[in-house]
N, C-alpha and C positions, 0 to 999 in steps of 0.2 A: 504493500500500500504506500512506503516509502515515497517509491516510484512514483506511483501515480500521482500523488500530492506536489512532488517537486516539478512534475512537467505542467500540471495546473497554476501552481505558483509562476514556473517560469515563463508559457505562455499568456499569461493573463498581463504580466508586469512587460511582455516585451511587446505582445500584439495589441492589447487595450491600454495601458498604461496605467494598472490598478496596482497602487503600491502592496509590495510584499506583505509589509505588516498588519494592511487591511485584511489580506486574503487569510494569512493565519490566524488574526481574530476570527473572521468568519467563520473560517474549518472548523476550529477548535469549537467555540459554542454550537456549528452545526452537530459537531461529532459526540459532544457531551450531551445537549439535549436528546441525541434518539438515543443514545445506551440510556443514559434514566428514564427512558419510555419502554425500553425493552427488559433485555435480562436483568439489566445491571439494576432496575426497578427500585427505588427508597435510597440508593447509593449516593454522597456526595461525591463529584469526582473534580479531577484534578488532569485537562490535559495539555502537553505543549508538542511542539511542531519546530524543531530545529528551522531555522529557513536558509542553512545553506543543505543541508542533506535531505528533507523533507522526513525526515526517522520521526515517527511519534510514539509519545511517550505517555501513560495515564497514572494517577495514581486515585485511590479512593481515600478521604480524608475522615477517618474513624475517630471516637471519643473512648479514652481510655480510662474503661471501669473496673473495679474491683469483681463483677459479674455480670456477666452478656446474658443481654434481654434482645438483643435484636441484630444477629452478627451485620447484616448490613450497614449498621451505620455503626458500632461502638468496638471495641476491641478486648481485649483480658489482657490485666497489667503486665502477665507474667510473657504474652504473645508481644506484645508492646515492646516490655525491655529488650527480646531480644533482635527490634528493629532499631530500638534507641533507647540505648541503657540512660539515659538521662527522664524516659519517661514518667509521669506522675500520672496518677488519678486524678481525671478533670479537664487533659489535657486533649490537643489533637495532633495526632499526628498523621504522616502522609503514609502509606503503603503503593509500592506500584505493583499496577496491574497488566498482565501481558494484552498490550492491543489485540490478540487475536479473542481473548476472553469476553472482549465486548459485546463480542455474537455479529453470525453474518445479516439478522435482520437489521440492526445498529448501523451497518454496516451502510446497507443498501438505504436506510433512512436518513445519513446521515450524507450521502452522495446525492441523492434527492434534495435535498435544502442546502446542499452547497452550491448545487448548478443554480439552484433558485435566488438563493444570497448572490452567486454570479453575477448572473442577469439583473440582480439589482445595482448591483454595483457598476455593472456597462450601462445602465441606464443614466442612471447620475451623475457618470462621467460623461455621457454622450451629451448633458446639459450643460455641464461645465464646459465644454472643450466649443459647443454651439452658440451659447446662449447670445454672448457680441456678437455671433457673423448675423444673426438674425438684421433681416435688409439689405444685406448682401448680398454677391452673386455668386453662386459656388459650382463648381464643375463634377461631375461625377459620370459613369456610366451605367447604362438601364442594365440590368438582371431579369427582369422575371414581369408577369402581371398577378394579382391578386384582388379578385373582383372588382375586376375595373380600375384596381389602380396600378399605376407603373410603378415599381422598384428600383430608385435606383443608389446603385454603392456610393459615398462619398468617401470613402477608404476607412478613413475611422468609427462607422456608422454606415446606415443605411434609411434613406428618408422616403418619403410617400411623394409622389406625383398625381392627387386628385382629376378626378375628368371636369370637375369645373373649373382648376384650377390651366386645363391647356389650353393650347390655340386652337379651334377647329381647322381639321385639316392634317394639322401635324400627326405625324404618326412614328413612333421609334420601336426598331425591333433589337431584343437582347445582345448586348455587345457594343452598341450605340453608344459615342459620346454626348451627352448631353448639357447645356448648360441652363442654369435656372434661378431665380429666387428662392434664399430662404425666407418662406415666407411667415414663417412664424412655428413655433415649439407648443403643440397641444402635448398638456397631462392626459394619461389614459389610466384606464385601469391596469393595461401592459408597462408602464412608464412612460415617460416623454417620449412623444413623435415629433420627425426632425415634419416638417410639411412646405413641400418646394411649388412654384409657380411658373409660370412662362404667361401667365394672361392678364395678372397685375400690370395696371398703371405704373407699379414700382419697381416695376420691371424696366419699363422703359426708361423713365427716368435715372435709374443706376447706370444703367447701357450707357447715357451720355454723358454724367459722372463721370464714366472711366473714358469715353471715348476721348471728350472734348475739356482740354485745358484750361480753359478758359473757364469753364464753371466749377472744375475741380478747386480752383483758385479765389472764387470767387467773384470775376470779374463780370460775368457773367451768372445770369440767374434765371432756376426754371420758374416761372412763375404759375404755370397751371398748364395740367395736360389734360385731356382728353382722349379716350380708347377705346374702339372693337376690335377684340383682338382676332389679328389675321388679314385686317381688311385696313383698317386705317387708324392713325393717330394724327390729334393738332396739340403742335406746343407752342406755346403764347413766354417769350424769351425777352430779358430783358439788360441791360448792360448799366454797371456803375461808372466807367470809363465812356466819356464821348466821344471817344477816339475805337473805340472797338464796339464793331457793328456786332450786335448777338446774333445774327441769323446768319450772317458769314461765317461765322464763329464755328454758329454749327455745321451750316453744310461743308466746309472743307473745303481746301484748294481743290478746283473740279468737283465737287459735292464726294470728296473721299470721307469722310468723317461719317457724313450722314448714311452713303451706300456701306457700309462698316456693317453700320446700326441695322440697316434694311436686311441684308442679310443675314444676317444674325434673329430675325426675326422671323426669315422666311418670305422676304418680298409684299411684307407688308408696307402701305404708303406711308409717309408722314409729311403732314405738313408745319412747318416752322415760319412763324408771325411774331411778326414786336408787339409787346408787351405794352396795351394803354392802358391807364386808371378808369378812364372814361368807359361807360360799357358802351356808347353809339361809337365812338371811335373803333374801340375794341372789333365791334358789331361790322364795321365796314372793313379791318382787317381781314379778320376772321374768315369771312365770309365770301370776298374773293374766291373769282372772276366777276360774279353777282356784283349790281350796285344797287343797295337799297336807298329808296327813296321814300318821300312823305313818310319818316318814321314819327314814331308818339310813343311815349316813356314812361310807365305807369309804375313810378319811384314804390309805392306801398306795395303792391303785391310781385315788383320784382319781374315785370314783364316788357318785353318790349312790340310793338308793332310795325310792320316797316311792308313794304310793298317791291316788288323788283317788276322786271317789263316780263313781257312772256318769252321772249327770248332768254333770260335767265332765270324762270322759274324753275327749270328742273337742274340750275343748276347747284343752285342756292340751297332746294329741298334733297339734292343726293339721291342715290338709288338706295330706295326702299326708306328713304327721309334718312340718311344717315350723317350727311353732311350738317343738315339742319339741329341734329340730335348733339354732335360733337361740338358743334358751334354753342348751341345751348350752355356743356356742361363745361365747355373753357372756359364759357364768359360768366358764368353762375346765374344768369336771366332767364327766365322761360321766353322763348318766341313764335309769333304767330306772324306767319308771311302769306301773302298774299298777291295775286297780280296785279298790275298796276293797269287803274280802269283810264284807256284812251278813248278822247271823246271825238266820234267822226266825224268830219269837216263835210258839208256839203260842199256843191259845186258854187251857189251862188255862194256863200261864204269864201270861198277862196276867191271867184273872181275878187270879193269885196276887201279881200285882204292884198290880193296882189294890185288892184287900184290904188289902195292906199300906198305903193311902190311911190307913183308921180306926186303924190302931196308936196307941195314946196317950190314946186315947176309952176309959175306965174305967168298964164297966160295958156295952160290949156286944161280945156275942160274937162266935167268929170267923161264926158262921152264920146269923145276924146281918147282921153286913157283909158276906159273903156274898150276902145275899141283896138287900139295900141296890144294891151293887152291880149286881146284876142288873138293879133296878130304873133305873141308871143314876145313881145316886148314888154316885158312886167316894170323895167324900171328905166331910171335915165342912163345907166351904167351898161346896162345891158342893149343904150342905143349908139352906142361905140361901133363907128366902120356905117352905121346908116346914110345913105344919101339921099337926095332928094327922088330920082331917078327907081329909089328901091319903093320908098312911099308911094308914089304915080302907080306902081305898078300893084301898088295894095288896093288902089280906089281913090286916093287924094289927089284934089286936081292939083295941077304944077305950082300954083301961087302957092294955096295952101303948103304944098310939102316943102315950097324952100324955104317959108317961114317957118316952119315946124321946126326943119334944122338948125335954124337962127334962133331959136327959143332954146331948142336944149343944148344946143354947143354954148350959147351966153352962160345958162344955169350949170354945166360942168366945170366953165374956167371960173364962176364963182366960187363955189366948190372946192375946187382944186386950189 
């Protein structure tokens, strides 16, 4: 049994890193509680566990009487002295007992509650040795599935990959490197679970922690993201230096920084925006390509209204409104969009608006420009290169059309 105690001792201290002298506390009270449950039954005992040879050693810790009532726990003077002539009545002394006397059920109970004491002990340390990287990013490789969750090693441990916790789509088969969030340490009834991510927001946001220097530094700052993961993220970036742009920051000389990120992700999009206080500000970053118009600001319930043309409503609204959704949770507003209602110009209304071109031209009439008009001459600018000779041939007699030209050539170099 030597044996086996030293290669538990020494694999424990050199593959977990559970000190020696923990694991022999543990042995030792696993080993003595099941002999007092078994043979050794009413016995006080006494054992120790060498920890460079793994040799164990028991002894039963007797009271020495003048006459035994109960040889289990008490001794006879005359048995006593001759383990220690200094003995008294009254006293206790130790006797050793052969480890093999303990019984093989002791044995096997006492191998039971040390794997178990084990495993408590890897658990404890698997909190210890986690507990900081929690929000970190940690690399490990997939092992196995168990109902639906991925297994995957981090070498000193092994953590859960949840199915709400991945990206749709992704998929890893055992042997896979993988990299991920830890995203938090649940207690179980088994002990702490290490519990890793890829679909957190905090996911992303670390990605460009490590990526991007400038925020690691502080110079730069996330100010708010937004995320479906797989499909798209917005990060709204902001800079304490007026001299470094945050969105160049991120995307990288040739957007290297950002494609890093993208892959690492799996070719999900992201988009990166400066960071306003203002939420309409915000609202017109954001939201690019769209330009919202006639917006209205409903400061109490946190909402905003705004309208874009029908040319950028779908683009404003995303497939499947997602664009709209991300825009929402950047900016922290609810939004409701709308198309922007165009009001249809009749015909006479535009002739009446393109008349109003000749207003200011002194000396011809409304029917006149009217008619001017019709010809396709809306304004005086647009009678640039007209002759006399062109008008005749519209219907104006010759008098007419070369005073005509002397009325708007005078009204140009006014003008001009």
């Amino acid at each position: 049994m030597s044996q086996e105690i030293l290669s538990v001792l020494e694999y424990m201290e050199k593959e977990k890193g559970i000190p020696r002298d923990d694991m022999i506390a543990a042995i030792t009270n696993a080993i003595r509680s099941a002999a007092q449950r078994g043979v050794n039954a009413g016995q006080e005992l006494k054992i120790e566990i060498n920890p460079k040879s793994g040799a164990l050693k028991a002894w039963s810790i007797l009271e020495v009487v003048d006459s035994v009532s109960d040889p289990r726990r008490e001794i006879h003077i005359e048995k006593a002295r001759q383990l220690n002539p200094q003995a008294e009545v009254g006293v206790f002394i130790e006797k050793e007992v052969d480890p093999e006397a303990l019984g093989r059920i002791a044995a096997q109970t006492a191998r039971q509650a040390i794997m178990q004491r084990l495993r408590q002990f890897e658990k404890e340390r698997i909190y210890d040795d986690y507990k900081d990287q929690v929000g970190d990013i940690v690399s490990g490789i997939v092992r196995r599935r168990e109902r639906g969750d991925l297994i995957v090693d981090l070498g000193k441990a092994e953590a859960i990959l949840p199915p709400r916790e991945r990206v749709p789509g992704e998929d890893y088969a055992p042997g896979e490197r993988i990299r991920c969030l830890l995203l938090n340490i649940e207690p179980t009834n088994r002990g702490p679970e290490l519990i890793l991510s890829r679909a957190s927001v905090k996911f992303v946001r670390r990605l460009f922690e490590l990526e991007v220097a400038e925020i690691a530094d502080g110079t730069v700052v996330l100010e708010a993201i937004s995320r479906e993961p797989g499909y798209r993220s917005k990060i709204a970036v902001s800079s304490n230096d007026p001299k470094v742009d945050p969105v160049g920051a991120c995307v990288g000389a040739r957007g290297a920084r950002v494609k890093s990120i993208v892959r690492e992700l799996g070719g999900e999009k992201i988009d990166i925006v400066k960071y306003y206080e203002d939420p309409v500000e915000m609202l017109a970053e954001a939201i690019r390509p769209a330009e919202p118009r006639n917006i209205r600001v409903d400061e109490k319930n946190r909402r905003i209204y705004f309208e874009v043309s029908e040319d950028d409503l779908s683009i404003a609204i995303g497939r499947r409104g997602q664009n709209a959704r991300l825009t929402s949770r950047l900016i922290g507003w609810k939004l409701d969009i709308a198309k922007e209602q165009v009001a249809e110009v009749g015909f006479d209304a535009k002739m009446r608006e393109a008349i109003r071109g000749w207003e200011g031209v002194e000396g011809i009439s409304d029917e006149v420009a009217a008619f001017l008009v019709q010809q396709g001459l809306v304004s005086p600018e647009t009678f640039e290169g007209v002759e006399a000779k062109d008008l005749v041939a519209m219907g104006f007699g010759e008098e007419d059309a070369a005073r005509l030209v002397e009325i708007v050539a005078a009204h140009r170099s006014v003008q001009s």
